[in-house]
Phi, psi and omega in degrees: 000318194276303165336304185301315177300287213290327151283324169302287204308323164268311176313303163339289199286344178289303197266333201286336151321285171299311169330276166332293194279301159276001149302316198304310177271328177283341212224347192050048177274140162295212177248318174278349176299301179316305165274355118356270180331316196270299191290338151259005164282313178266021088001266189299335157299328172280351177254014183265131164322289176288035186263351147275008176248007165305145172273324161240099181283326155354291158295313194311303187283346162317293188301335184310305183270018122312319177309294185311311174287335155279293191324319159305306166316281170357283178325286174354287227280308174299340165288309193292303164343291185314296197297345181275324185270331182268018165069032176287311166313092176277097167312317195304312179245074226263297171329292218293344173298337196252026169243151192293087176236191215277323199292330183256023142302292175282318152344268224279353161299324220272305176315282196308331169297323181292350193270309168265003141270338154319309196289309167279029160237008182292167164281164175297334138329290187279339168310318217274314151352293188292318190292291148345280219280323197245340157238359163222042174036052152298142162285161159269342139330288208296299204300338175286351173288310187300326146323298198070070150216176186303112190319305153330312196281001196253343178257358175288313187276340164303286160330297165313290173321320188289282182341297195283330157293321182301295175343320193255328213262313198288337185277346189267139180279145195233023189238000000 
């Protein structure tokens, strides 16, 4: 065991630099996102059963944080996708989304109450589902295990929930 450690421990010190510096450049990773990057990459190198018997570990964590570094990119692109579709972005004025004033306070106050009497008029099931699924990441396996009911019901009831918050934030007027 004290080999393994100690070849990871070189291997590390050997790669995480250049790992980093080429994150930076090939991906436009600030510098801590690269190493963000580079450290769940060798994370995950460190948890393959068979990682000392790799013949270039190197190239292998590279490609890992290639791996890692499109899977970010991906998040990235479906995340910012989302917020550009659901119109949180006025393009015209991109600054004025990120200053604090009263009117996108009470807004974004006005939203979240509707969100949550929406949530407390769900039945208690499918609320807890939703809750389960978006704030504490349960998969919907593990929450149809925990339940004993299906994975489809559990993703039926997600689905439902997602609906009756869209449903109340578009029917409520914010002006």
């Amino acid at each position: 065991m004290k080999s393994e450690q100690q070849t990871l421990s070189e291997i590390y010190r050997r790669y995480y630099h250049q790992l980093t510096g080429y994150l930076c450049k090939k991906f436009s990773f600030s510098r801590m996102d690269s190493e963000d990057t580079a450290q769940t990459a060798f994370a995950k190198f460190a948890a393959l059963p068979n990682a000392n018997s790799i013949d270039n570990p190197g190239a292998f964590i590279y490609k890992i944080a290639q791996n890692v570094a499109l899977d970010r990119k991906r998040r990235s692109t479906v995340r910012q996708r989302y917020i550009e579709e659901q119109g949180y972005i006025n393009e015209e004025a991109d600054e004025e989304y990120h200053e604090i004033d009263p009117e996108r306070i009470l807004l974004a106050s006005r939203r979240l109450q509707v969100l949550s009497d929406t949530l407390s008029r769900m039945p208690e099931k499918r609320r807890n589902f939703l809750l389960m699924n978006r704030f504490d990441e349960v998969t919907n396996v593990e929450a149809a295990k925990r339940s004993g009911i299906s994975e489809a019901a559990v993703r039926k009831h997600i689905a439902k929930a997602l609906l009756e918050c869209k449903q109340a934030l578009d029917a409520e007027s914010y002006e």
